[in-house]
C-alpha positions in Angstrom: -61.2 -112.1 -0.5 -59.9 -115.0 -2.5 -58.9 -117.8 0.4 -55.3 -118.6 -1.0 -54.5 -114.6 -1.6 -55.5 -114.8 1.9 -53.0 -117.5 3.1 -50.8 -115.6 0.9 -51.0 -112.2 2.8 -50.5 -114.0 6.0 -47.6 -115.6 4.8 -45.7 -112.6 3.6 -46.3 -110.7 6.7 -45.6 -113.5 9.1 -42.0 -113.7 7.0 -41.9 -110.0 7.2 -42.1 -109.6 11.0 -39.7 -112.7 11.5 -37.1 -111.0 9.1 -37.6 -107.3 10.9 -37.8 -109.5 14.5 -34.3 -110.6 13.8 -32.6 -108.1 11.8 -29.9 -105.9 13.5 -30.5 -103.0 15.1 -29.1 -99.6 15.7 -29.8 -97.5 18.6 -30.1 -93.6 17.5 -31.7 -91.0 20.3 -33.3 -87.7 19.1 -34.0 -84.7 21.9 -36.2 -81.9 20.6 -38.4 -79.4 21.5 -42.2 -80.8 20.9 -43.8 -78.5 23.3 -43.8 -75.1 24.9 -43.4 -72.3 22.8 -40.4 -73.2 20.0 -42.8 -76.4 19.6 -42.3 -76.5 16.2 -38.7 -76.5 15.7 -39.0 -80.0 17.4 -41.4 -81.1 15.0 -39.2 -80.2 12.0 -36.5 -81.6 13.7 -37.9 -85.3 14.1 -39.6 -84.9 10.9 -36.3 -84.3 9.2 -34.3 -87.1 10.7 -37.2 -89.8 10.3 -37.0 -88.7 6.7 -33.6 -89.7 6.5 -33.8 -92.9 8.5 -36.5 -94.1 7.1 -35.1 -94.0 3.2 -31.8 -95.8 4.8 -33.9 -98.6 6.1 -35.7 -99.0 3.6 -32.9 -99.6 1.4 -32.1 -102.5 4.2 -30.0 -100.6 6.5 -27.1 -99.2 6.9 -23.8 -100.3 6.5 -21.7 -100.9 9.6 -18.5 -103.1 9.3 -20.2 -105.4 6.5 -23.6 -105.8 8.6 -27.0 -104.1 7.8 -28.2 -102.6 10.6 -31.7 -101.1 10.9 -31.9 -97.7 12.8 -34.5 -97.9 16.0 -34.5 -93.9 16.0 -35.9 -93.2 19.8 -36.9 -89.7 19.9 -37.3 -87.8 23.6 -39.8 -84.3 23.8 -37.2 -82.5 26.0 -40.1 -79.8 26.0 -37.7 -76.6 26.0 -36.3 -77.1 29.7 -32.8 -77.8 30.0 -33.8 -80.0 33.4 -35.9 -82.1 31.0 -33.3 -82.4 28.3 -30.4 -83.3 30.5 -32.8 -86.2 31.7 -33.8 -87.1 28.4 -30.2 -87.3 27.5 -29.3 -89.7 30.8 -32.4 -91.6 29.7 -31.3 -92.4 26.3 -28.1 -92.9 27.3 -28.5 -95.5 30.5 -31.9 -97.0 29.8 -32.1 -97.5 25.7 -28.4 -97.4 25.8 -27.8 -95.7 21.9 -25.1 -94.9 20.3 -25.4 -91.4 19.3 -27.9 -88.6 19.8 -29.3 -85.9 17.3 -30.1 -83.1 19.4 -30.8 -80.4 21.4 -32.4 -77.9 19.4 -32.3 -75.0 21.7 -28.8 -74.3 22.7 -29.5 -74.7 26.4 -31.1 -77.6 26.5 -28.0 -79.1 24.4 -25.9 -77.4 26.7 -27.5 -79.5 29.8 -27.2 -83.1 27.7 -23.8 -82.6 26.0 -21.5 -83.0 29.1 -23.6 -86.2 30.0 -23.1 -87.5 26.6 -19.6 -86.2 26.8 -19.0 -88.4 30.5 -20.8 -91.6 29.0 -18.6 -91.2 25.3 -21.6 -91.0 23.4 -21.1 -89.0 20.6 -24.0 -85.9 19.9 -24.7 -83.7 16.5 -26.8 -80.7 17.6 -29.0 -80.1 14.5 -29.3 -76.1 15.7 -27.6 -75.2 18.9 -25.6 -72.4 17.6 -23.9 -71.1 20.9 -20.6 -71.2 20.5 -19.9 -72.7 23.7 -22.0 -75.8 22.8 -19.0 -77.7 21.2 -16.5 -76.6 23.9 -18.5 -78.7 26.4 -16.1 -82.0 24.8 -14.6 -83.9 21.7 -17.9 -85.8 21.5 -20.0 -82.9 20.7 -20.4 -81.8 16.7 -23.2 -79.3 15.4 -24.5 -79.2 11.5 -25.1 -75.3 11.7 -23.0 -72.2 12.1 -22.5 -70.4 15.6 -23.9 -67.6 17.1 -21.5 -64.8 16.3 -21.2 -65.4 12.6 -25.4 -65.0 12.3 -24.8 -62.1 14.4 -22.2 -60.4 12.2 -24.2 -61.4 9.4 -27.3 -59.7 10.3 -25.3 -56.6 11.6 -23.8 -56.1 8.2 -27.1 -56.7 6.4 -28.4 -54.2 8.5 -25.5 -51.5 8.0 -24.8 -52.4 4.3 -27.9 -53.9 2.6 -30.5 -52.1 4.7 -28.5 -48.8 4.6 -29.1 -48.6 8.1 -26.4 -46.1 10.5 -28.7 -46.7 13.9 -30.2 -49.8 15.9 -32.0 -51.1 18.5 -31.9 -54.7 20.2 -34.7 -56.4 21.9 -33.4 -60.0 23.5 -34.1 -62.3 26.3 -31.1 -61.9 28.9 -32.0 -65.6 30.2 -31.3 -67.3 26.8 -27.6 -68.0 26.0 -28.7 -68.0 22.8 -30.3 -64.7 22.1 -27.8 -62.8 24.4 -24.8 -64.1 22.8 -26.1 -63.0 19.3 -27.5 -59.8 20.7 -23.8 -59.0 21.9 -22.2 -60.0 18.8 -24.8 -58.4 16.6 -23.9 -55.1 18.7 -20.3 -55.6 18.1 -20.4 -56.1 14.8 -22.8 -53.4 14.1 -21.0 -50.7 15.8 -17.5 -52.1 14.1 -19.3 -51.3 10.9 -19.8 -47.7 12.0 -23.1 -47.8 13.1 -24.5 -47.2 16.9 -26.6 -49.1 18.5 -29.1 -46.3 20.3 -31.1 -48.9 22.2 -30.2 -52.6 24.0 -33.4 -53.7 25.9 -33.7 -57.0 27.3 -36.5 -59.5 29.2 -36.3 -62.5 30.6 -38.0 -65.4 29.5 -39.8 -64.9 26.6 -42.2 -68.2 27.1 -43.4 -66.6 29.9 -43.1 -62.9 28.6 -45.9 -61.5 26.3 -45.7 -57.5 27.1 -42.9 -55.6 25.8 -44.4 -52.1 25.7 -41.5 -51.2 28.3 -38.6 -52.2 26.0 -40.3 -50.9 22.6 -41.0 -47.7 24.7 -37.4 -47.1 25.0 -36.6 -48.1 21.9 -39.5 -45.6 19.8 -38.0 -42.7 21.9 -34.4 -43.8 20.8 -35.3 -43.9 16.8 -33.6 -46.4 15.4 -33.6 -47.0 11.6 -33.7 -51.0 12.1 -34.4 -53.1 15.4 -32.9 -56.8 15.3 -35.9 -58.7 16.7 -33.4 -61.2 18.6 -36.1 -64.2 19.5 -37.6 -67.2 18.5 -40.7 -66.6 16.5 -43.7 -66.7 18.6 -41.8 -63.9 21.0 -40.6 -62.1 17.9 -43.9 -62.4 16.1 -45.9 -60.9 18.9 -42.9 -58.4 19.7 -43.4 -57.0 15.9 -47.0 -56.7 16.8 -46.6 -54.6 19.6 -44.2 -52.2 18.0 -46.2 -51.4 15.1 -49.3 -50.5 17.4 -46.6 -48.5 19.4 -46.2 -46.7 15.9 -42.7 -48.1 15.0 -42.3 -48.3 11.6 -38.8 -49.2 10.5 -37.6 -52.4 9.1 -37.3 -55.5 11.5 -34.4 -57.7 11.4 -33.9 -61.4 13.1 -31.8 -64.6 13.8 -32.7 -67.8 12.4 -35.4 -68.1 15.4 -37.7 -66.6 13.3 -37.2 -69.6 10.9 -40.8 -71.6 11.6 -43.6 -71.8 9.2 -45.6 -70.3 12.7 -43.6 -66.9 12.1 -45.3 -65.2 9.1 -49.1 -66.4 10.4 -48.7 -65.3 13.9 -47.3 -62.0 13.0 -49.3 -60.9 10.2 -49.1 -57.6 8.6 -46.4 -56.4 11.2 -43.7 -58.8 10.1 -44.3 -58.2 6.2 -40.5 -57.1 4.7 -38.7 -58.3 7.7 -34.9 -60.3 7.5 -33.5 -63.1 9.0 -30.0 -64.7 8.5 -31.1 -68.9 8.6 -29.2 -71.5 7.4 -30.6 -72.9 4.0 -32.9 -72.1 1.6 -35.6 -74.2 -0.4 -35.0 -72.1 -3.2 -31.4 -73.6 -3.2 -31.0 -75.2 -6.8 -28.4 -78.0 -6.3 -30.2 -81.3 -6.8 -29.7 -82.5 -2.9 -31.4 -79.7 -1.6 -34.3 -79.5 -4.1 -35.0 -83.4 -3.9 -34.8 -83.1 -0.2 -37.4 -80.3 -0.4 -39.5 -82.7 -2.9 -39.5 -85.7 -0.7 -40.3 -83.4 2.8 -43.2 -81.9 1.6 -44.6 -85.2 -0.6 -44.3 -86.5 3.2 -45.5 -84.0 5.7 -47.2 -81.9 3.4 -45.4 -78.7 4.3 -42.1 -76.9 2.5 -39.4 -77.8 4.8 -38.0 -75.2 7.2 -34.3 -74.7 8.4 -34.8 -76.9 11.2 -36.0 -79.9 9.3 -33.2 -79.4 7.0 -30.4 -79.2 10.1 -31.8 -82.2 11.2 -31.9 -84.2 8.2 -28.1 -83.1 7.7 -27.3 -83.9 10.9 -29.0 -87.5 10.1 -26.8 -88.1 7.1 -23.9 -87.0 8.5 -24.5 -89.8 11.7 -25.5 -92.5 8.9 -22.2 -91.6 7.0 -20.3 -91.7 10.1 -21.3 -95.2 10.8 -20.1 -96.6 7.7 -16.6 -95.3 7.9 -16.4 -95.8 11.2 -17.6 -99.7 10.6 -18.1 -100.1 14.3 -21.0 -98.6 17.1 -17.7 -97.8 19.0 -18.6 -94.0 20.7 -14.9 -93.3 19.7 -14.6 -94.7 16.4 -18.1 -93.0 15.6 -16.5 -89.8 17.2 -13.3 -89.9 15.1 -15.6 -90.8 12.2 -18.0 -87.7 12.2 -14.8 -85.3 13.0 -13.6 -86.2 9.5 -16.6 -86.0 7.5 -16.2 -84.0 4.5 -20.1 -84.6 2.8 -22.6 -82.7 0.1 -25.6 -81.7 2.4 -28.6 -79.8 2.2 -27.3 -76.6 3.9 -24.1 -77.0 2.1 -20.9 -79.2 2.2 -19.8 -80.1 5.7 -16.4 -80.2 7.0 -15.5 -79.8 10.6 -13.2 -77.3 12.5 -10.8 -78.0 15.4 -13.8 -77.4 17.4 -16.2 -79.1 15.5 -18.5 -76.6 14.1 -19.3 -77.0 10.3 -17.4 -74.1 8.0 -20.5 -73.5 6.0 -22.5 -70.2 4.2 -25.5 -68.3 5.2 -28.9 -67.7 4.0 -30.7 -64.2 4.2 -34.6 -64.3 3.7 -37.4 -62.1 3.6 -40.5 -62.1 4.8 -43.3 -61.6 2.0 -46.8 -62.3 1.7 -46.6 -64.6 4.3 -44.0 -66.8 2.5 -40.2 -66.9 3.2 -38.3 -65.5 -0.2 -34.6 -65.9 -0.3 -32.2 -62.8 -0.9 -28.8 -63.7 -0.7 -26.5 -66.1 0.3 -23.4 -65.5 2.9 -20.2 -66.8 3.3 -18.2 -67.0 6.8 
């Protein structure tokens, strides 16, 4: 190498490191999910907000009063335990001391962190805790996607009214807040509609649980015409599985659990044809959503999945936060996010009085091992 292009390349990067060395920072946590058996969710979900941060600093910053600040996004693997997140939470909060969090993905673990976030004023945007009682924990906690009962009335009238389907069955996991509050809504709904739900089996905890011959026993004898499938998609997948060696051939239905690349490969043949309400589609036209679909997959090599797409919503909405809120102030960042009226990849996002985004649906199918949208759905 040329001696002066040499001198040169030290040069620049001795000026760059000084320049990133004294630039402001921003403290941003992240919880997730990066192992146990939703692992994937909380790959998507980091991959999705480092997408957004990392376009924001590259463009120098963002904004916060007048100042460029650079975001220092410091992500914690709360591994699916809601003993692990609520430390991970405490941990970001006390020891890297940020000023928001993005995060949990599963609703219990956000459940465990949001009333420690809520204590310390530290503001939190769940990416894809949809339990209703998520947001209720305090005024500090937001979400970017819809709740629990509105997926569960959108897949029980799928079901009745799309499907044609007058009978169901429901197999869910009794120990998740988030499967059994869907599983009660979808029955609710469902039997509102005029149908009858012939068959509510449940398990408990379905990382642990791989045998559901029991359940699917009682449900063959009970002969549904549809059975909502209410799991995350390694349960769900193998669930499927099991029923069609059982002999079960009806249509399968399921919440936006089943929403993970992981879904369509692990269950194979048996989940071929198979709904799910999720909450965006990468078949959305709009510009936002198909140039955030570009830039994903040029970067991870994948088509983004809901989860990414919650998660990089959930980053814009914090970076857009900041700027009106001109200040790392908890409150002012609070007040900030509760106002937010912004175009996003799952649709445009405006808050309730309980701070859970008014927003539409997606219903897709399962086909050749690929994720084809159907319809959209609005609350």
């Amino acid at each position: 190498m040329n001696k002066k292009l040499l001198i040169l390349l030290i040069l620049v990067c001795f000026l760059f490191s000084v320049s990133v060395a004294s630039a402001k920072l921003v403290k941003i946590g992240g919880v997730a999910c990066l192992t146990g058996g939703a692992a994937t969710y909380g790959a998507s979900t980091k991959n999705g907000c480092l997408l957004a941060f990392k376009a924001v600093n590259a463009e120098g910053g963002v904004d916060i009063g007048g100042t460029k600040y650079l975001i220092n996004y410091i992500f914690e693997d709360d591994q699916g335990s809601a003993e692990v997140a609520a430390n991970a939470f405490r941990k970001l909060i006390d020891q890297d001391e940020v000023v928001a969090i993005i995060g949990s993905v599963m609703s219990k673990c956000t459940l465990a962190g949001a009333p420690i976030a809520q204590d310390a004023g530290v503001p939190v945007i769940s990416p894809t805790s949809t339990n209703a009682q998520v947001t209720l924990t305090g005024d500090y906690i937001f979400r970017a996607c819809f709740i629990d009962p509105f997926q569960g009335a959108v897949v029980a009238n799928f079901s009745y009214n799309d499907l044609k389907a007058k009978t169901a069955a429901v197999i869910f996991d009794n120990g998740n807040d988030y499967t059994k509050g869907i599983a009660e809504v979808f029955r609710e709904s469902f039997e509102k509609l005029g149908g009858k739900v012939v068959a509510y089996e449940s398990f408990t905890d379905e990382d642990k649980t791989t045998d559901f011959s029991a359940q699917l026993t009682n449900i063959k004898a009970a002969n549904p015409e549809v059975i909502f499938l209410d799991a995350y998609y390694s349960a769900a997948a193998l669930e499927a599985k099991q029923a069609r060696a059982l002999g079960i051939t009806v249509p399968f239905v399921g919440p936006d659990g089943w929403d993970s690349a992981e879904f369509p490969k692990l269950g194979g043949e048996a989940v071929e044809g198979g709904h799910f309400c999720t909450h965006y589609s990468a078949e959305d036209p709009r510009p936002i959503a198909q140039n955030f679909v570009k830039k994903y997959t040029e970067t991870y090599g994948q088509t983004p999945d809901a989860l990414a797409a919650l998660a990089y919503d959930a980053a814009l909405i914090l970076i857009d936060s900041l700027q009106r809120a001109g200040s790392t102030d908890g409150a002012a960042i609070r007040d900030a996010i509760f106002a937010t009226n912004l175009e996003c990849v799952s649709g445009q996002i405006i808050f309730d009085e309980n701070r859970n985004p008014i927003k539409k649906a997606a219903v897709l199918k399962v086909e050749n091992g690929k994720f084809v949208f159907v319809k959209f759905v609005q609350p």
